[in-house]
DOTI-313909 format. One record per residue (C-alpha): x, z, y; residue number from 1. Coordinates in Angstrom, 3 decimals. Layout:
# residues N
<c1: X	c3: Z	c2: Y	vexvo: NUM>
...
END
This chain:
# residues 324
<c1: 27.412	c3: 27.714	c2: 136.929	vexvo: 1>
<c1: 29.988	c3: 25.781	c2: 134.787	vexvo: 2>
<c1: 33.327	c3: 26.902	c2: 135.838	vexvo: 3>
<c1: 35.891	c3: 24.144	c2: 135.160	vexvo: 4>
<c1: 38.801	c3: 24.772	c2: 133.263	vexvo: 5>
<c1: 42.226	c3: 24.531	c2: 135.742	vexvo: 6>
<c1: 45.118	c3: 24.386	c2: 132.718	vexvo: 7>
<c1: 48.343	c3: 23.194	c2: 135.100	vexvo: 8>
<c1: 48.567	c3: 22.050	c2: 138.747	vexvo: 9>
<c1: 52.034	c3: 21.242	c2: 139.854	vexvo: 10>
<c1: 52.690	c3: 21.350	c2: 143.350	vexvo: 11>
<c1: 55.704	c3: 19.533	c2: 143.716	vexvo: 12>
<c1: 55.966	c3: 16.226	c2: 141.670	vexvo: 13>
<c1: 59.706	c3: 16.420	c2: 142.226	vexvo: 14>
<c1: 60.925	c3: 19.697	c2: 141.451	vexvo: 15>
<c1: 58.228	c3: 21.489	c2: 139.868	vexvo: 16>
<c1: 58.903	c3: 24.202	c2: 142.515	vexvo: 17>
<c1: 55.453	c3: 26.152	c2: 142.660	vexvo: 18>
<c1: 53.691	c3: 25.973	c2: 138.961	vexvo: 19>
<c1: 50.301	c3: 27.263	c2: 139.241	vexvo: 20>
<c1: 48.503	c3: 28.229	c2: 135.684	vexvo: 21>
<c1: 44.871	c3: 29.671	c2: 136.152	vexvo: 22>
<c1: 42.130	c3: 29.994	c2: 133.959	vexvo: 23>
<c1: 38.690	c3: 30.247	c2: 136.036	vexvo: 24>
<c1: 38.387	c3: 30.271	c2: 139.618	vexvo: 25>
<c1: 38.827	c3: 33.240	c2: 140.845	vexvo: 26>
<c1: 42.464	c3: 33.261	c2: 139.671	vexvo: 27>
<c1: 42.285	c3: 29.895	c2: 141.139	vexvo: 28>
<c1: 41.467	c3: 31.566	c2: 144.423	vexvo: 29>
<c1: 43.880	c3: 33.908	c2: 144.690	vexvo: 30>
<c1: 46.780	c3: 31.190	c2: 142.983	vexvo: 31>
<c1: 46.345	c3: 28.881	c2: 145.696	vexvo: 32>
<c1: 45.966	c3: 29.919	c2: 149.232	vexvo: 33>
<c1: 49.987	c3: 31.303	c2: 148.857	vexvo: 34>
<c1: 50.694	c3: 28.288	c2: 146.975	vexvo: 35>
<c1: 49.672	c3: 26.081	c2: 149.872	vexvo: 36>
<c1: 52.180	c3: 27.797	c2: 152.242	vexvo: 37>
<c1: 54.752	c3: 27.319	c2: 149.636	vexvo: 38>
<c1: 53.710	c3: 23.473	c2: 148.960	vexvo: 39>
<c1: 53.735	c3: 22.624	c2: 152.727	vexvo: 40>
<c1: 57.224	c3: 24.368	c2: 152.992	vexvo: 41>
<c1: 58.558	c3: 22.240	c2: 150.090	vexvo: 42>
<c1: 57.255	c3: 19.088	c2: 151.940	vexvo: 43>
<c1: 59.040	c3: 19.992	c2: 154.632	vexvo: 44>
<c1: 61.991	c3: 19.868	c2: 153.092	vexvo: 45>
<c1: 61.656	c3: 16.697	c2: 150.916	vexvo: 46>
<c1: 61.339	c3: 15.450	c2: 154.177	vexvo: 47>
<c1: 63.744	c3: 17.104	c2: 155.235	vexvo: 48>
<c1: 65.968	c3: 15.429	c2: 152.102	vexvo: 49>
<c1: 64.799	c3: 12.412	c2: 152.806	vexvo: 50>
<c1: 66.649	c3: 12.080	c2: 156.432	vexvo: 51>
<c1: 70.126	c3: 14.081	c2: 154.895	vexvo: 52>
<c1: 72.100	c3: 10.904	c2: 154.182	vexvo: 53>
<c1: 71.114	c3: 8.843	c2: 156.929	vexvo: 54>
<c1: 71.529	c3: 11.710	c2: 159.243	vexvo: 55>
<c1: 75.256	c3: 12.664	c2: 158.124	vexvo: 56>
<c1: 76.054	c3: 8.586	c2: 157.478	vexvo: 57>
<c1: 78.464	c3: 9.093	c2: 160.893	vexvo: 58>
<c1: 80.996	c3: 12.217	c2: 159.099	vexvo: 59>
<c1: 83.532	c3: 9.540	c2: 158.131	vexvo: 60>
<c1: 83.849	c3: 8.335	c2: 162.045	vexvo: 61>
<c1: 84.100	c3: 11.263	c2: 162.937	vexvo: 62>
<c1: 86.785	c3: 12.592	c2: 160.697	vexvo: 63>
<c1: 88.725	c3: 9.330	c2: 161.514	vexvo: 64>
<c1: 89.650	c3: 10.698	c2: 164.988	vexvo: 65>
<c1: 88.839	c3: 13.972	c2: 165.642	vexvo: 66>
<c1: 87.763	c3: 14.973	c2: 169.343	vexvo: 67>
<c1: 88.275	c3: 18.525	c2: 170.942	vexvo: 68>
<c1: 84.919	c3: 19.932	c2: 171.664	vexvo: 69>
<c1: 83.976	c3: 18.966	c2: 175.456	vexvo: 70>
<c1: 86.430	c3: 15.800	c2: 176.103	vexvo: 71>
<c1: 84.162	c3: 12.883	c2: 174.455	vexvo: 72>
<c1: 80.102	c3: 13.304	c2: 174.965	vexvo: 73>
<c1: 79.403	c3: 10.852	c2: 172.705	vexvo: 74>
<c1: 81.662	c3: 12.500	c2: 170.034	vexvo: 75>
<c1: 80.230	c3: 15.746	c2: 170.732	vexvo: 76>
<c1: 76.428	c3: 14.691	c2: 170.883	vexvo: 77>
<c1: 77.349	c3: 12.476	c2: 167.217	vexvo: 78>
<c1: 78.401	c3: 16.375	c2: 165.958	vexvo: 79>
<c1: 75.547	c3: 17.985	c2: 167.296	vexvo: 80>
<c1: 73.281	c3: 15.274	c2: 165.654	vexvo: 81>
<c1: 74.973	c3: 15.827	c2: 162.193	vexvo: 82>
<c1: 75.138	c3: 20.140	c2: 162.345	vexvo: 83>
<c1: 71.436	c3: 19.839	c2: 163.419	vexvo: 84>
<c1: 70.447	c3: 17.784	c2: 160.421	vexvo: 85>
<c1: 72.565	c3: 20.037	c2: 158.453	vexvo: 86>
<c1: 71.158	c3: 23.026	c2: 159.699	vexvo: 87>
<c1: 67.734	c3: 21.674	c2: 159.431	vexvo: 88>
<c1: 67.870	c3: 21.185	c2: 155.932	vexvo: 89>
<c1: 69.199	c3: 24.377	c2: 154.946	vexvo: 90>
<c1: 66.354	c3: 26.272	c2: 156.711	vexvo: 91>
<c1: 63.866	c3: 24.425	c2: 155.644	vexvo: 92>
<c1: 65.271	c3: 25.399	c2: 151.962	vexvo: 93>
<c1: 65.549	c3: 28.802	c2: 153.256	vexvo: 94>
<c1: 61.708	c3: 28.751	c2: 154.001	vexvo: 95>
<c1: 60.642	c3: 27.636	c2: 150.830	vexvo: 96>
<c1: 63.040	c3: 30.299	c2: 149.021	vexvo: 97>
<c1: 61.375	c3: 32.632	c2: 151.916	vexvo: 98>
<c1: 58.004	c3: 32.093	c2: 150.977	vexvo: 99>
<c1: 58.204	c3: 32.340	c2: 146.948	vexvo: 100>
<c1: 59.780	c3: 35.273	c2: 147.153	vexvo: 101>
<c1: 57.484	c3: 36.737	c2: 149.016	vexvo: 102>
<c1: 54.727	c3: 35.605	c2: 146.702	vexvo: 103>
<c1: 56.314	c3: 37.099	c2: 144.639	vexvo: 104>
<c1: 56.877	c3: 40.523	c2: 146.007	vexvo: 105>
<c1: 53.287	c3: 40.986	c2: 146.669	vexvo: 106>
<c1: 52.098	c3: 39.983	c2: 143.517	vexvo: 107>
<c1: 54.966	c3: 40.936	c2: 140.394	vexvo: 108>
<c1: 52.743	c3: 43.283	c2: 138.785	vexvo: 109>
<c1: 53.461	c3: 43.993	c2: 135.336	vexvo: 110>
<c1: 57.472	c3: 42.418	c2: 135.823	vexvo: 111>
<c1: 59.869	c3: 45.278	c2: 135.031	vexvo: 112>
<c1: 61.313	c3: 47.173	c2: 138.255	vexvo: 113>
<c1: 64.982	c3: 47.045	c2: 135.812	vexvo: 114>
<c1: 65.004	c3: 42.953	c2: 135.847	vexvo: 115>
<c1: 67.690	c3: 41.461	c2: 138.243	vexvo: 116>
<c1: 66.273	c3: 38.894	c2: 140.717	vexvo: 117>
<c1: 65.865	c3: 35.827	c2: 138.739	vexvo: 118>
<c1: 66.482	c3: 32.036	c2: 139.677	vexvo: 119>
<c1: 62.688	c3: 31.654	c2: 138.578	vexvo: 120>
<c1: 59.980	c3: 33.960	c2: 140.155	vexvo: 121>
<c1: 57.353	c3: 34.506	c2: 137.386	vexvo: 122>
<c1: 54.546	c3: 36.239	c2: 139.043	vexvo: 123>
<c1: 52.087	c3: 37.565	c2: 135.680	vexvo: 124>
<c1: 49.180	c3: 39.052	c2: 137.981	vexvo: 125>
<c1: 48.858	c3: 35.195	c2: 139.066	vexvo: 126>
<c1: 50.081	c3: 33.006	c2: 136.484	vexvo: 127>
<c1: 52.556	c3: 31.182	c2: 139.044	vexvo: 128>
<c1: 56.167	c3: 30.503	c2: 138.684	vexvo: 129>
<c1: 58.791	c3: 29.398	c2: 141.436	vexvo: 130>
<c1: 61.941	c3: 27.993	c2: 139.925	vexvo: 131>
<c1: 64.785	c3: 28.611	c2: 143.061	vexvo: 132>
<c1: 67.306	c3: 26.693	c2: 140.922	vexvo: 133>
<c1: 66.269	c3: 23.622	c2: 142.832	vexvo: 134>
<c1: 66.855	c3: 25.362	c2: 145.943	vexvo: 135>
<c1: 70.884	c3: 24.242	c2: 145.334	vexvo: 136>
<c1: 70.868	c3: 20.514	c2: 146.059	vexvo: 137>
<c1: 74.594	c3: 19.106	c2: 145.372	vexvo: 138>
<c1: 73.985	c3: 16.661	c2: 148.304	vexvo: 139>
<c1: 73.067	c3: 19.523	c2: 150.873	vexvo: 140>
<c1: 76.250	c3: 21.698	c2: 149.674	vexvo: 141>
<c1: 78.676	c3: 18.874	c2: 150.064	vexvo: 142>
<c1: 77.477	c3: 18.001	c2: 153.457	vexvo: 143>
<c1: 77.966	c3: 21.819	c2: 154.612	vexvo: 144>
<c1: 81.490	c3: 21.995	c2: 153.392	vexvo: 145>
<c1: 82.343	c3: 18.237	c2: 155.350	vexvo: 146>
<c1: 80.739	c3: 20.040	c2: 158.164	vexvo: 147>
<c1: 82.592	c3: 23.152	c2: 158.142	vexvo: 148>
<c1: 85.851	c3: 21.470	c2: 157.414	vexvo: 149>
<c1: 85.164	c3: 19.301	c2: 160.443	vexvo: 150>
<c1: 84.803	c3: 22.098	c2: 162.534	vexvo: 151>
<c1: 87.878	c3: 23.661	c2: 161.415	vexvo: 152>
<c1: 89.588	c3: 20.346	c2: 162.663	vexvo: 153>
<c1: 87.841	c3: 20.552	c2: 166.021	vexvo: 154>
<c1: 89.184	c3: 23.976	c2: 166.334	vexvo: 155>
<c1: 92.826	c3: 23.232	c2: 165.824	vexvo: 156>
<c1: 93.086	c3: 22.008	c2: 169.750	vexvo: 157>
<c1: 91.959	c3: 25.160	c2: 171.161	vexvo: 158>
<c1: 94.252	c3: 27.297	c2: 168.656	vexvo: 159>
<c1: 97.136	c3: 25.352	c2: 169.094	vexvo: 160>
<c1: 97.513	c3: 23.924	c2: 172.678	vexvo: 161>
<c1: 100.572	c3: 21.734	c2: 171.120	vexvo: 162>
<c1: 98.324	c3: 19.489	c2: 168.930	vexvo: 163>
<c1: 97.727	c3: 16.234	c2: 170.390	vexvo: 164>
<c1: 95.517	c3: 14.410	c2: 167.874	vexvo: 165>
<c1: 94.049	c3: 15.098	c2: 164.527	vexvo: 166>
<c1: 92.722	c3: 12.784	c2: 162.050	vexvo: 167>
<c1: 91.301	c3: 12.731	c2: 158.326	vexvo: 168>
<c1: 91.599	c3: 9.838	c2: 155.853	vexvo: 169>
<c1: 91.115	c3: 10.598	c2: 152.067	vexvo: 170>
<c1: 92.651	c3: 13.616	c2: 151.317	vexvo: 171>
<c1: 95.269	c3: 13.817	c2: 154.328	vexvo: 172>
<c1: 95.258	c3: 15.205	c2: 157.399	vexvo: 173>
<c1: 97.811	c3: 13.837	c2: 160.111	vexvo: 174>
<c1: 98.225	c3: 16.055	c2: 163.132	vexvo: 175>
<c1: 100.558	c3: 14.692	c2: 166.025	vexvo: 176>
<c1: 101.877	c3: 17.280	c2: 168.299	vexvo: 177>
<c1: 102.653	c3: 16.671	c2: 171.616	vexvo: 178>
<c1: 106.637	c3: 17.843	c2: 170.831	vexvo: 179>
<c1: 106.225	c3: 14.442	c2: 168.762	vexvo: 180>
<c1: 106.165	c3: 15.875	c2: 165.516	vexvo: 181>
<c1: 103.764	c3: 14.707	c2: 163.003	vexvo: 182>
<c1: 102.437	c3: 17.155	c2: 160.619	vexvo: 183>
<c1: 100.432	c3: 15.359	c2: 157.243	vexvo: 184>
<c1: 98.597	c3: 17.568	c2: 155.117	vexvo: 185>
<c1: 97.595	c3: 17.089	c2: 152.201	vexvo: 186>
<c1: 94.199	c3: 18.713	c2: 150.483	vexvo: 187>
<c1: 91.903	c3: 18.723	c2: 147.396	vexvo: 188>
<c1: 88.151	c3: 18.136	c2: 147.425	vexvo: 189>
<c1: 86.101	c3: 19.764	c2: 144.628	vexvo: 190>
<c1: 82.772	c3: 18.948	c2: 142.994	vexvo: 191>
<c1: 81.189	c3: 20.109	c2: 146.272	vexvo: 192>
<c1: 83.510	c3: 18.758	c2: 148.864	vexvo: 193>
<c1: 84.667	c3: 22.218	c2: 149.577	vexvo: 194>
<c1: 88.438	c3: 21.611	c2: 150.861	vexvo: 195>
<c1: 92.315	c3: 23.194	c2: 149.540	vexvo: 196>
<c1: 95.403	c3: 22.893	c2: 151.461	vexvo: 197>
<c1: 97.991	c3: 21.829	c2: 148.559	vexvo: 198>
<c1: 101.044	c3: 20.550	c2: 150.678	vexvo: 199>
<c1: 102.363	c3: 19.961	c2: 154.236	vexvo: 200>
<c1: 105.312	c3: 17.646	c2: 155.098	vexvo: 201>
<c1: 106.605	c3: 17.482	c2: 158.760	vexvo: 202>
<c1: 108.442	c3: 14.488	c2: 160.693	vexvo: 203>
<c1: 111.129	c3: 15.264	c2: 161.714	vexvo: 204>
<c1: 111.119	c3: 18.717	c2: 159.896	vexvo: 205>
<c1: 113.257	c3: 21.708	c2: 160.352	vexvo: 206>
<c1: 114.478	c3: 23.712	c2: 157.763	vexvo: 207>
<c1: 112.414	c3: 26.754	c2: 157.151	vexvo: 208>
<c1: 109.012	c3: 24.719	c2: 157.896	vexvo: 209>
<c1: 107.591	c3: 25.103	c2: 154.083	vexvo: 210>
<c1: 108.458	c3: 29.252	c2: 154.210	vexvo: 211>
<c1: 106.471	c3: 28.814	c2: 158.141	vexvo: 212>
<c1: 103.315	c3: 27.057	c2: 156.262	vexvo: 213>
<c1: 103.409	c3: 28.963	c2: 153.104	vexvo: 214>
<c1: 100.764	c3: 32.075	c2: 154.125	vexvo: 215>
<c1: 98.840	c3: 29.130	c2: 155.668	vexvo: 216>
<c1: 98.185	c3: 27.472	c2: 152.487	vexvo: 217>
<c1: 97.942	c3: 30.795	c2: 150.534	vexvo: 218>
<c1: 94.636	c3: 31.513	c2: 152.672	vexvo: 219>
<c1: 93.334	c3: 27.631	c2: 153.098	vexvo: 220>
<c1: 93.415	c3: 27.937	c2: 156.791	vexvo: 221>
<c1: 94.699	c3: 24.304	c2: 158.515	vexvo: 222>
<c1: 94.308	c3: 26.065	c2: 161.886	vexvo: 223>
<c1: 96.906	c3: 28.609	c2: 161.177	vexvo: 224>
<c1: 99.117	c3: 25.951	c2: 159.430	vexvo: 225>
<c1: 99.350	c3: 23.769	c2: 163.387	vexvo: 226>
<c1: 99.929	c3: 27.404	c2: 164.684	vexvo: 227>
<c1: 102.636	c3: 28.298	c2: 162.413	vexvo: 228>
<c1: 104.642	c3: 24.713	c2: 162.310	vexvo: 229>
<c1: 104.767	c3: 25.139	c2: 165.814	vexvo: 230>
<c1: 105.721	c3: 28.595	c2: 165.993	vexvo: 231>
<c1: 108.809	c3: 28.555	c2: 163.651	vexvo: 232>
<c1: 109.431	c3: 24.992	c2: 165.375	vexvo: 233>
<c1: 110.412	c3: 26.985	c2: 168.770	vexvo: 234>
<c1: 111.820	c3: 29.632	c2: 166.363	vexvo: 235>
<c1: 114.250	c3: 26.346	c2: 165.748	vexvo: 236>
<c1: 114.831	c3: 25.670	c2: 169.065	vexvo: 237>
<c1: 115.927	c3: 28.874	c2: 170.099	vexvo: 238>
<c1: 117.948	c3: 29.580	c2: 167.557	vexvo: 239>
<c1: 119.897	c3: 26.745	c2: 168.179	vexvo: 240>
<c1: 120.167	c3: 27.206	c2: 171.726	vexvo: 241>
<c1: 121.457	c3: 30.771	c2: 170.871	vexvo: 242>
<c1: 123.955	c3: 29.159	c2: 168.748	vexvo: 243>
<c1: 125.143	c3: 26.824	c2: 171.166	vexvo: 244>
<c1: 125.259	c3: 29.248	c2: 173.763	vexvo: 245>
<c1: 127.863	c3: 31.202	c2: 171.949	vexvo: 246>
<c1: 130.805	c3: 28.074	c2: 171.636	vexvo: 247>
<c1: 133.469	c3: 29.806	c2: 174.148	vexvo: 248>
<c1: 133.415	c3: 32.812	c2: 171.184	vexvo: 249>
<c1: 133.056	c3: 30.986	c2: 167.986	vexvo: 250>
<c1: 131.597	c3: 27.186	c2: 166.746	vexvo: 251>
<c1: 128.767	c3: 28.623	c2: 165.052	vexvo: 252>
<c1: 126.927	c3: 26.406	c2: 162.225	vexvo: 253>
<c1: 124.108	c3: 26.211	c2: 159.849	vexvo: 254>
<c1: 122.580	c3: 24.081	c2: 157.364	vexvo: 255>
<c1: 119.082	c3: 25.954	c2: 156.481	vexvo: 256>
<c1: 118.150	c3: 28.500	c2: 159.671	vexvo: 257>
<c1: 119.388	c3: 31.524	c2: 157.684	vexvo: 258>
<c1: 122.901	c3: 31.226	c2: 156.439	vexvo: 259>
<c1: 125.280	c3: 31.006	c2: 159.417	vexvo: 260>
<c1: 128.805	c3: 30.664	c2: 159.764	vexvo: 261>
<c1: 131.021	c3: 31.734	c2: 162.796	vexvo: 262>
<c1: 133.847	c3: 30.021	c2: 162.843	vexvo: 263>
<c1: 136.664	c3: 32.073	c2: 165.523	vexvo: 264>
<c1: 139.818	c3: 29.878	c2: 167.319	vexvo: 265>
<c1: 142.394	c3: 32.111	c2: 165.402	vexvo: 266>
<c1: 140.709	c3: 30.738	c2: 161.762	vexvo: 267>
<c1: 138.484	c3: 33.932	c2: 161.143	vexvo: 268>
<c1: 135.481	c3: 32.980	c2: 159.522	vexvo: 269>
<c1: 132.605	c3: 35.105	c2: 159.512	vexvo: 270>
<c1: 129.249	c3: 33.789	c2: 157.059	vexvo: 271>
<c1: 125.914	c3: 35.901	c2: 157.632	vexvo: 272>
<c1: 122.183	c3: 35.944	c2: 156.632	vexvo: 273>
<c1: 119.445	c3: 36.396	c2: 159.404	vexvo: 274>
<c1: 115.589	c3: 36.545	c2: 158.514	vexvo: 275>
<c1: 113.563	c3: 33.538	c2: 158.534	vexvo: 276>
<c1: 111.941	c3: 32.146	c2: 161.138	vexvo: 277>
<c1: 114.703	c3: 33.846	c2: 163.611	vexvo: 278>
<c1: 114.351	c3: 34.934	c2: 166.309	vexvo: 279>
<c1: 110.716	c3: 35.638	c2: 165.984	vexvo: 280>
<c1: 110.879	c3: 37.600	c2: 162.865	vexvo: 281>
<c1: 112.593	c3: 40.854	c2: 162.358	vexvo: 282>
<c1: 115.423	c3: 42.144	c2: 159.849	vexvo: 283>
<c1: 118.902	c3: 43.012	c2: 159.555	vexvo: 284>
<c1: 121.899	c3: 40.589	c2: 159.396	vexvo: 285>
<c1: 123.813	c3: 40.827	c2: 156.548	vexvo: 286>
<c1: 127.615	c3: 40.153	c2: 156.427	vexvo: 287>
<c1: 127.958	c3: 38.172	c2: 153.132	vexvo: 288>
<c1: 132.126	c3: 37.153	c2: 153.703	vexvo: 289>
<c1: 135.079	c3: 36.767	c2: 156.120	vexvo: 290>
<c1: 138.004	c3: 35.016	c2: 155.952	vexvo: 291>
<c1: 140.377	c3: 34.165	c2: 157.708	vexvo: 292>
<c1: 144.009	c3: 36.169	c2: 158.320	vexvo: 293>
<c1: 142.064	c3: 39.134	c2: 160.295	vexvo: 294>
<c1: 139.853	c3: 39.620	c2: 157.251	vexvo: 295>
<c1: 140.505	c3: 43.250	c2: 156.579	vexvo: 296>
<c1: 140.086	c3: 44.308	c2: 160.386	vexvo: 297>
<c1: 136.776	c3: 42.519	c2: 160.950	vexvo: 298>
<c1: 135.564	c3: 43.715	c2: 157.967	vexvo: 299>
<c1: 136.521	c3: 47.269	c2: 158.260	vexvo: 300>
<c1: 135.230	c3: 47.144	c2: 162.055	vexvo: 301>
<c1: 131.836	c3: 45.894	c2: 160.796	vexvo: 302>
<c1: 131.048	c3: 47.664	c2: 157.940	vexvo: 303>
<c1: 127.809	c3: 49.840	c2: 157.748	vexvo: 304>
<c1: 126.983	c3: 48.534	c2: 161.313	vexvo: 305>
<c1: 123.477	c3: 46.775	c2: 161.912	vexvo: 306>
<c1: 122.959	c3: 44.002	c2: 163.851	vexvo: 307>
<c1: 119.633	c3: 42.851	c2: 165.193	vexvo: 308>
<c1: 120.439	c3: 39.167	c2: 166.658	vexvo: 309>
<c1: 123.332	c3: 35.972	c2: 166.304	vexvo: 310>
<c1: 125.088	c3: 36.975	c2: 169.424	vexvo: 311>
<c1: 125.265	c3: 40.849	c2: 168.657	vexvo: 312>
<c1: 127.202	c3: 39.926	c2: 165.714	vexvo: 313>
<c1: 129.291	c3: 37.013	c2: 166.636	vexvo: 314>
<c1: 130.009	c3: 38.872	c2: 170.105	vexvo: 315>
<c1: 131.085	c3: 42.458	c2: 168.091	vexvo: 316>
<c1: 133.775	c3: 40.165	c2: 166.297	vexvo: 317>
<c1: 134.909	c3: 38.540	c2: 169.161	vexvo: 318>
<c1: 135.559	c3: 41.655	c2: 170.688	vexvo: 319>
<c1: 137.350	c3: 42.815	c2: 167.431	vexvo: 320>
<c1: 139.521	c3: 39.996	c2: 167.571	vexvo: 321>
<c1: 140.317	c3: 40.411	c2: 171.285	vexvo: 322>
<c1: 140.732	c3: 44.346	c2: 171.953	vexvo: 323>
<c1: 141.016	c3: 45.026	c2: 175.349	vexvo: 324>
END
């Protein structure tokens, strides 16, 4: 019986994917029945491919006004839609990976037990090859990362109960709060869409806002940025109202959060450093000066004494001031 000769059947005309090499049929045989599983698996996923862009065409809307899960259906089914195609995709890559490496496995005699796990599977006992470098589509990737950025987005309502809408155009994100404050961030898109944080600005702003945002950008995490703006915003706030709170002692000022001055009725001046983000961070006050024709007193009466909080200290001087 002539046996015909079987030199090169590729299985995917795309890709190359599964390369079968076999010289008579009984290596033909046992070449093809896994190579069938692996060919159906990669026709899956052209098809797979095929539906990517037209499935993810609605990310743009979507970013344009971003909904909190469970308030718009439509919204939400639109985002199911997209993660599902996403999802779809990435499995059906996974499956393909799944089943040439498995080919593999069962049949890598003669391929050294030291070689690292290669991008192409050559399997000697069968002639076949499965180059996984395919397995990395650029289009798939950047889809993922709009998709997980996106959800990050979503997320910000349920973190921060303060946000009242969030939108993406480009590379900025504007996030109103309901304290009507707008927060715009601005971000960096690499070769695969994956996102950066690079700046914040916020309208109006308060003074330590950038040292509030700055651990938010250092770990790329918008969520914690909202949380933090509006944490050291109240910070603000009560600060201020602590200040205020103390005018029948002393007309306490400041131009940046940290460096106060007290200033006393009799012209004693007191100028002091609290932590950032006061009241809800923790740290000593430090007495940097006071003036003022009680200088000596105050500042023998305060020296190597801590104080914790505004009033503590403005109310010890007071007291200094007026002995009873």
């Amino acid at each position: 019986m002539h046996v015909p000769a079987i030199n090169h059947v590729v299985l995917s005309s795309q890709s190359c994917l599964c390369t079968i090499i076999a010289q008579n049929w009984e290596e033909w045989n046992r070449a093809v029945l896994p190579s069938r599983k692996c060919k159906q698996k990669y026709q899956d996923l052209e098809r797979m491919e095929d539906t990517l862009p037209e499935c993810t065409s609605s990310l743009p809307s979507l970013f344009a006004n971003v909904k909190s899960p469970k308030v718009d259906e439509a919204y939400d089914r639109d985002v199911d839609r997209v993660m599902n195609c996403i999802t779809s995709t990435r499995n059906a890559y996974k499956a393909v990976e799944s089943e040439a490496s498995r080919v593999y496995e069962k049949y890598k005699e003669g391929v050294s037990s030291s070689d690292s796990y290669p991008a192409v599977l050559k399997v000697p006992a069968l002639d076949m090859s499965f180059d996984l470098s395919v397995l990395n589509d650029p289009l798939l990737v950047e889809k993922e990362n709009e998709a997980s950025f996106l959800m990050s987005l979503r997320s910000i309502f349920n973190r921060v109960k303060s946000v009242d809408t969030v939108a993406m155009l480009g590379n900025e994100v504007s996030i109103h709060m309901k304290e009507e404050y707008d927060l715009k961030v601005v971000v960096e898109r690499d070769a695969n869409h994956a996102v950066t944080l690079k700046s914040a600005t916020l309208k109006p702003s308060y003074p330590c806002f950038q040292q509030a945002i700055a651990y938010s950008i250092q770990r790329n995490d918008i969520g914690l940025m909202a949380d933090q703006t509006i944490y050291a915003l109240y910070a603000h706030k009560r600060l201020h109202a602590e200040m205020s709170s103390l005018s029948e002692m002393a007309s306490v000022t400041s131009e940046d959060d940290v460096h106060l001055k007290a200033a006393y009725p009799d012209g004693t001046v007191v100028e002091f450093k609290i932590p950032e983000i006061y009241p809800n961070s923790f740290g000593m006050i430090t007495v940097e000066a006071v003036n003022g024709a009680h200088k000596e007193g105050v500042e023998k009466a305060i020296k190597d004494r801590f104080f914790s909080d505004v009033t503590g200290i403005v109310e010890f001087v007071d007291r200094v001031l007026h002995p009873k």
